[in-house]
C-alpha positions in Angstrom: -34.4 -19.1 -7.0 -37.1 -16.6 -5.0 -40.2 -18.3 -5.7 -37.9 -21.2 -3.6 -36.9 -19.2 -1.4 -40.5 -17.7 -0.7 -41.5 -21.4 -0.2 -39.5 -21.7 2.7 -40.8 -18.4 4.2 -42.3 -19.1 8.0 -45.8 -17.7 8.4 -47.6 -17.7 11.6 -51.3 -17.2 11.4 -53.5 -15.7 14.6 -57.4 -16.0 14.4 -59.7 -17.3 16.7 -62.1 -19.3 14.8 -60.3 -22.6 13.8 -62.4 -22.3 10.4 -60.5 -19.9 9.0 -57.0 -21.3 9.9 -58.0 -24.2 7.8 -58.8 -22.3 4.7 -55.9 -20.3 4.9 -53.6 -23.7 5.7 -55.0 -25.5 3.2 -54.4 -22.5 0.5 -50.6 -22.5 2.1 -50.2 -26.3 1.5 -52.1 -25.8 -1.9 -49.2 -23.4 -2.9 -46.2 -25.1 -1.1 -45.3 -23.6 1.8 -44.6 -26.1 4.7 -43.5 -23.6 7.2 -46.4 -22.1 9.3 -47.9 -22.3 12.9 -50.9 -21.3 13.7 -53.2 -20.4 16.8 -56.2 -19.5 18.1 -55.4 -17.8 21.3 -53.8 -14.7 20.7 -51.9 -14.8 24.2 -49.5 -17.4 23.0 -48.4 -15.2 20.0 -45.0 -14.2 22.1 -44.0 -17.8 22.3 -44.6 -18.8 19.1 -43.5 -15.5 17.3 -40.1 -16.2 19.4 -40.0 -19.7 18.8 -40.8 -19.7 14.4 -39.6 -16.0 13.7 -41.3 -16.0 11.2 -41.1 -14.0 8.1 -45.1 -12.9 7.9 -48.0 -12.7 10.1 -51.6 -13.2 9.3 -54.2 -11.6 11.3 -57.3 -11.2 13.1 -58.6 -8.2 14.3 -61.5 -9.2 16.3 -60.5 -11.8 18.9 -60.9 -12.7 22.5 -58.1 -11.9 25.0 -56.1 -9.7 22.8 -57.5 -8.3 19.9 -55.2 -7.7 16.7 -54.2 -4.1 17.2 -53.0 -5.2 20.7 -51.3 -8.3 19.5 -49.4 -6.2 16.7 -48.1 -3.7 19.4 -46.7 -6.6 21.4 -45.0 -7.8 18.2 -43.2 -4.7 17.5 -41.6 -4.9 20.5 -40.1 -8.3 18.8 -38.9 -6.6 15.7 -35.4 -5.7 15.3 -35.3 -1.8 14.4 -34.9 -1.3 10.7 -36.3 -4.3 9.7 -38.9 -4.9 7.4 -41.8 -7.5 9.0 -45.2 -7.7 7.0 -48.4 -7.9 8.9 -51.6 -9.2 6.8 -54.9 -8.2 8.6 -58.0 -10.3 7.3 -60.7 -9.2 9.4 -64.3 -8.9 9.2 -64.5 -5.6 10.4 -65.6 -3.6 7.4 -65.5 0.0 8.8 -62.7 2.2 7.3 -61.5 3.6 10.8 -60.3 -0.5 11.6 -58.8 -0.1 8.5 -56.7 3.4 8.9 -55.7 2.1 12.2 -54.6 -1.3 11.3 -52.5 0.7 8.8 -51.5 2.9 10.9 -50.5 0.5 14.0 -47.8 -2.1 12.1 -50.1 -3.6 9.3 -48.9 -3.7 5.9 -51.8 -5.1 4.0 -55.6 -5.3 4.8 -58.6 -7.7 3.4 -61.8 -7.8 4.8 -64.0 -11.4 5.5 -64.9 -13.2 3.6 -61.4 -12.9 1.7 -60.8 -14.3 -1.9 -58.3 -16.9 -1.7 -56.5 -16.2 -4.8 -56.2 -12.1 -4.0 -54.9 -13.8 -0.3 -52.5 -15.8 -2.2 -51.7 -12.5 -4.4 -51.1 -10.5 -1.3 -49.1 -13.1 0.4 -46.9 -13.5 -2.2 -46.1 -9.7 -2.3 -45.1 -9.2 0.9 -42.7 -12.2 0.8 -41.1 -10.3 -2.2 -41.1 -7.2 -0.6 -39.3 -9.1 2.7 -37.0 -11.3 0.7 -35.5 -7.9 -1.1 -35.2 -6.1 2.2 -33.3 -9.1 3.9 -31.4 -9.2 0.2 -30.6 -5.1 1.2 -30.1 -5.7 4.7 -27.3 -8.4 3.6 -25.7 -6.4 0.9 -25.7 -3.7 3.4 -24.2 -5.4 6.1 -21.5 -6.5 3.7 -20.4 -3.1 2.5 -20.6 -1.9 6.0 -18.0 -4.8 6.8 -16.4 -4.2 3.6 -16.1 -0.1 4.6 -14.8 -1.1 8.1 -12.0 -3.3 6.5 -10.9 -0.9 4.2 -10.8 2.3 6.8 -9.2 -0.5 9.3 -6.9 -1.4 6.3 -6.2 2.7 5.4 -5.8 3.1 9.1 -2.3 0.4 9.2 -0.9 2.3 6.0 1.9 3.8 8.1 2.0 6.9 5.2 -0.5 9.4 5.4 -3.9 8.8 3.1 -6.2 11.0 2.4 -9.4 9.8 -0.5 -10.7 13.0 -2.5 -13.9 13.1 -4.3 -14.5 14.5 -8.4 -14.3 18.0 -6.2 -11.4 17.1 -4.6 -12.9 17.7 -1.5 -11.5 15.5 1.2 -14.0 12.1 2.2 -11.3 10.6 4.0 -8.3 10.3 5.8 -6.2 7.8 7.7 -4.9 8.5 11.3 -1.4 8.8 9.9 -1.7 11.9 7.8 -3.8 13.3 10.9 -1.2 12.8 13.0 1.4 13.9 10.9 0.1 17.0 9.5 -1.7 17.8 13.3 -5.4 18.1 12.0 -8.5 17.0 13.1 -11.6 15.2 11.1 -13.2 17.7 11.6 -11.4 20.9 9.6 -10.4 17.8 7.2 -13.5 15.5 5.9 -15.7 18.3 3.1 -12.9 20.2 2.7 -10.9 21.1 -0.3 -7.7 19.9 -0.1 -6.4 23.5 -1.6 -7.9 25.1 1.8 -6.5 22.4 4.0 -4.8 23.7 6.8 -5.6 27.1 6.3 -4.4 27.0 2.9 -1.2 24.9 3.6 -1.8 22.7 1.0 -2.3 25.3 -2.0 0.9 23.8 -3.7 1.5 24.9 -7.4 3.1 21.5 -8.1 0.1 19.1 -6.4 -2.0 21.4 -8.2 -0.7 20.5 -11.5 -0.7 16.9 -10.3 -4.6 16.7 -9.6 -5.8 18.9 -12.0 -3.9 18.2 -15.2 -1.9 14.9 -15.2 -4.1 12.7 -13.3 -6.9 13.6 -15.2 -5.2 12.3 -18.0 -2.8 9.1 -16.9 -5.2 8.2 -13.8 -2.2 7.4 -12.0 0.7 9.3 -10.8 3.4 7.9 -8.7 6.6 9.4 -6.4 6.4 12.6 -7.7 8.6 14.7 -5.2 7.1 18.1 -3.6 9.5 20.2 -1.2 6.9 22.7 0.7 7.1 25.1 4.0 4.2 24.0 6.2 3.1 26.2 8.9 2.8 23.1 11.6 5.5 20.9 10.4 8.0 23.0 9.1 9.5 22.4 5.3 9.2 19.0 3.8 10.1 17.2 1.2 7.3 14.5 0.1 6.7 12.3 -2.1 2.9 12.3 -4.3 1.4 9.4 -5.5 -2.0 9.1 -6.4 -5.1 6.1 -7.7 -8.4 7.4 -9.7 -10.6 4.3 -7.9 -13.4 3.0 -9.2 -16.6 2.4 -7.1 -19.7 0.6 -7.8 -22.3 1.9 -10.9 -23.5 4.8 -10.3 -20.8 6.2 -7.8 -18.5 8.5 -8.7 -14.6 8.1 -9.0 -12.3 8.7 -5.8 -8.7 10.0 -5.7 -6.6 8.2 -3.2 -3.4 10.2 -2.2 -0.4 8.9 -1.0 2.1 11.0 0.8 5.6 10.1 1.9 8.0 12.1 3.7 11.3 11.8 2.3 13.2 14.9 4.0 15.4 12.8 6.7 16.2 10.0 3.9 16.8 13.2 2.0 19.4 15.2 4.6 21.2 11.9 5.1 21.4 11.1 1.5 23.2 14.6 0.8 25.2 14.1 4.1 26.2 11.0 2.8 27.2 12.2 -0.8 29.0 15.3 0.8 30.8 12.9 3.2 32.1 11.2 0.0 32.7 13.8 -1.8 35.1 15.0 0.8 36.3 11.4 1.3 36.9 11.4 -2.8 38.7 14.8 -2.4 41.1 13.6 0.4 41.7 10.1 -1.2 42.6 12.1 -5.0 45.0 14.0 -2.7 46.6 11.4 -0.8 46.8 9.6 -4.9 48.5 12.5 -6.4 50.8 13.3 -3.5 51.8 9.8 -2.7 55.7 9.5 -3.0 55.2 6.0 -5.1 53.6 5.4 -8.3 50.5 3.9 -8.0 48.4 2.9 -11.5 44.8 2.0 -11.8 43.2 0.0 -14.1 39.8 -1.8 -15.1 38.9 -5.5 -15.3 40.3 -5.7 -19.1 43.7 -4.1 -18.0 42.9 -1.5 -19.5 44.9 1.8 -17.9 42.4 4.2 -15.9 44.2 6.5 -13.8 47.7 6.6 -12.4 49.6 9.4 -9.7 52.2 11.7 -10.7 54.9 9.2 -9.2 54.3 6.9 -11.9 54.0 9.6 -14.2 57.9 10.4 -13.3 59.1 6.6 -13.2 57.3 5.8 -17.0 57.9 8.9 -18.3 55.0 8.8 -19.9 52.6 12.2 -20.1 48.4 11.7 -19.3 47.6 11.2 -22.8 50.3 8.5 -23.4 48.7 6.6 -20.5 45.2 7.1 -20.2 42.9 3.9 -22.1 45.8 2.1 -23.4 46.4 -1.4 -22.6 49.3 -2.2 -20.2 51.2 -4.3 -22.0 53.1 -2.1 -23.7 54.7 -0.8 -20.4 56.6 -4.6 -20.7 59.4 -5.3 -22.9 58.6 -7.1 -25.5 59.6 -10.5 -25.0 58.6 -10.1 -21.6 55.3 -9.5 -22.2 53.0 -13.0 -22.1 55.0 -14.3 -18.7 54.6 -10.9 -17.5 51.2 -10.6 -17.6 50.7 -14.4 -16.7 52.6 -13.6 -14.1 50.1 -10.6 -12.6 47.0 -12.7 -13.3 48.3 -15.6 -10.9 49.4 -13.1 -8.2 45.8 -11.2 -8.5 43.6 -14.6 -8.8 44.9 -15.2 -4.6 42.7 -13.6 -2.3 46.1 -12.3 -0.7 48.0 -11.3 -3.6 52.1 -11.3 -3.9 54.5 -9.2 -4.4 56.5 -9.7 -7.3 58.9 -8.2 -8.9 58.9 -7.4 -12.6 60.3 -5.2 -15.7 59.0 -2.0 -16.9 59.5 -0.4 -19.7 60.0 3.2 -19.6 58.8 5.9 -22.2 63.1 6.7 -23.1 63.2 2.5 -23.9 65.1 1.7 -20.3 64.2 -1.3 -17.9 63.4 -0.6 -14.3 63.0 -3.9 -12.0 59.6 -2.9 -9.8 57.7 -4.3 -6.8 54.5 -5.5 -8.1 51.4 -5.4 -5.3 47.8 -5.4 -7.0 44.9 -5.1 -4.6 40.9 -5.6 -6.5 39.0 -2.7 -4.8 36.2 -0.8 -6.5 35.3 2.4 -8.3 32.5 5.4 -7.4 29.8 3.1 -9.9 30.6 -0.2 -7.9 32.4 -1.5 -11.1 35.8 -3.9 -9.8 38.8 -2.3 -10.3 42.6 -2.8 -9.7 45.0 -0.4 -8.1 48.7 -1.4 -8.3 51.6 0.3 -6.5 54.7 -0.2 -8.4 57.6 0.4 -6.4 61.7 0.8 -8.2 63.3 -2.0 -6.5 66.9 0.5 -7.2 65.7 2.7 -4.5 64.8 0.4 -2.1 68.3 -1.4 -2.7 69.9 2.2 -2.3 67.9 2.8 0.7 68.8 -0.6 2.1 72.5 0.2 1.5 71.9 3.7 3.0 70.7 1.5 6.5 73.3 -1.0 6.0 76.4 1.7 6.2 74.2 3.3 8.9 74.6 0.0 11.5 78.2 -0.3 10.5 78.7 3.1 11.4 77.0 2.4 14.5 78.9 -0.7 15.6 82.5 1.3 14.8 81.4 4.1 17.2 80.0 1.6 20.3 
């Protein structure tokens, strides 16, 4: 895969004596390359250096119109900062001050004429390898940079605050969320231990335990709730989760911290239970105190609760009621049509009123109004509440009206 790669490489060779750029073409072709330019005139290296970019230069030192330490200070003008461009000088200029300053101006290797072609081949080769695993380091670079702007990009939409803690757990990041909620800067945040965070605000026994002594263990740790007094925002109740992440070899793990304030869901979930509570207390009330007997029972029919009212029309006591099955509140022979009877009425979406026996505790009938209603329990479970109103009193209260009007008419 390199050595093709290295083929491919585009070499641009600079000496003024059209002798030499055949020897060192020919050892190119030899060897497979197929990429190169050459010249003899050092004043057109701009053009060409722009129009091959090449990825190494072979060079003269000793040459008309530009000589090689000028041309190599016009070509790092051309070379993108932090990049790695090799420069091979093959000169005939023995002395060792040419060489220190070839070195020292932009060269990376240095033979002297008349070069050996294989050591030339050797060298060339090396600086292609050197260059292919910089442009290989450059790219991987380049990709975890784009990579490490995705993820701070990503951490940066989490609308909960972030922070990432090192094996320290010292803080090496956070997202704009938990500085905006907790009214810090980067700077008094990133290096520092998340105990000392805030002048201490975060030196909770709980998230203590949490980092030190369960994560450690489980590696994760999710919705564990924290209620804390924090000097900038007041008390809050939060809700810790937490990642060990692994990185790439060699790098060491990272925490990632997830923080969710729960304290207004909190307030209005107790507002809500206290509202119901006192809802529950004013509806048992209103039950117990109601003037007709009402009875409540599950989906099997079996008897759950009934009112006082009931209590007094049955004759039956709590513990005579409670968990038994309603049938035997029928007579007898009664009992099949009566409950055939309830299921039809309840199956409507508007349920009827009908009328029906009951059986009281001392073995007497009373004829009731029968109105069921489905409604449902605390738990969300279906239940049916019935009110079960003695049709006698309402025929003694219609008589009551009835001698009421007549009365009425005799005096007008």
């Amino acid at each position: 895969m390199i050595d093709s790669t290295l083929k491919n490489a585009k070499i641009l060779i600079v000496d003024d004596l059209q002798a030499n750029l055949d020897v060192l073409t020919g050892l190119l072709t030899a060897r497979g390359f197929t990429n190169y330019s050459t010249t003899t005139d050092a004043r057109q290296v701009f053009r060409l250096f722009d129009e091959l970019k090449p990825d190494l230069l072979l060079l003269d030192l000793i040459m008309p119109h530009f000589n090689g330490f000028e041309v190599m200070k016009q070509v790092q003008s051309l070379i993108p900062a932090n990049t790695y461009f090799p420069i091979l000088v093959l000169t005939a200029d023995i002395t060792a001050e040419s060489k220190q300053k070839a070195l020292s101006s932009g060269a990376s290797d240095f033979l002297t004429k008349p070069f050996d072609l294989i050591e030339v081949d050797l060298r060339i080769n090396n600086l292609l390898k050197v260059r292919y695993y910089y442009q290989q380091l450059e790219n991987q670079n380049q990709i975890l940079d784009e990579a490490s702007k995705f993820a701070e990009n990503l951490i940066n939409t989490i609308h909960e605050p972030l922070i990432a803690l090192d094996k320290e757990l010292r803080v090496v990041k956070a997202n704009l969320s938990f500085y905006n909620f907790f009214k810090v800067s980067p700077v008094e945040t990133i290096g520092t231990l998340i105990y000392e965070l805030g002048n201490g605000q975060w030196n909770i026994p709980k998230l203590r335990e949490l980092l030190e002594t369960i994560l450690p263990e489980k590696t994760t740790f999710d919705n564990y709730e924290v209620e804390h007094d924090f000097t900038t925002i007041g008390k809050r109740i939060m809700l810790l989760s937490a990642r060990q992440i692994e990185r790439a070899p060699g790098k060491e793990k990272i925490i990632l911290l997830t923080i969710a304030d729960i304290t207004q869901k909190k307030f209005t979930e107790e507002s809500f239970w206290e509202t119901s509570r006192m809802n529950d207390e004013y509806l048992d009330n209103l039950f117990e105190q109601a003037q007709v007997p009402i009875i409540v029972l599950d989906d099997s029919w079996i008897i759950k609760r009934f009112n006082s009212a009931f209590e007094k029309m049955s004759g039956y006591g709590e513990n005579e009621l409670r968990d038994k099955e309603i049938d035997f509140l029928f007579p007898k022979n009664k009992i099949d049509s009566t409950l055939e009877l309830i299921n039809n009425t309840r199956s409507n979406k508007k349920p009827e009123v009908i009328e029906i026996d009951i059986l009281t505790k001392d073995k007497k009938i009373r004829r009731v109004l029968w109105n069921s209603a489905n409604i449902f329990d605390k738990e969300g479970k279906n239940i049916v509440a019935t009110i079960a109103y003695e049709i006698i009193k309402r025929k003694r209260a219609e008589g009551l009206l009835d001698e009421s009007e007549e009365r009425y008419r005799m005096l007008h």
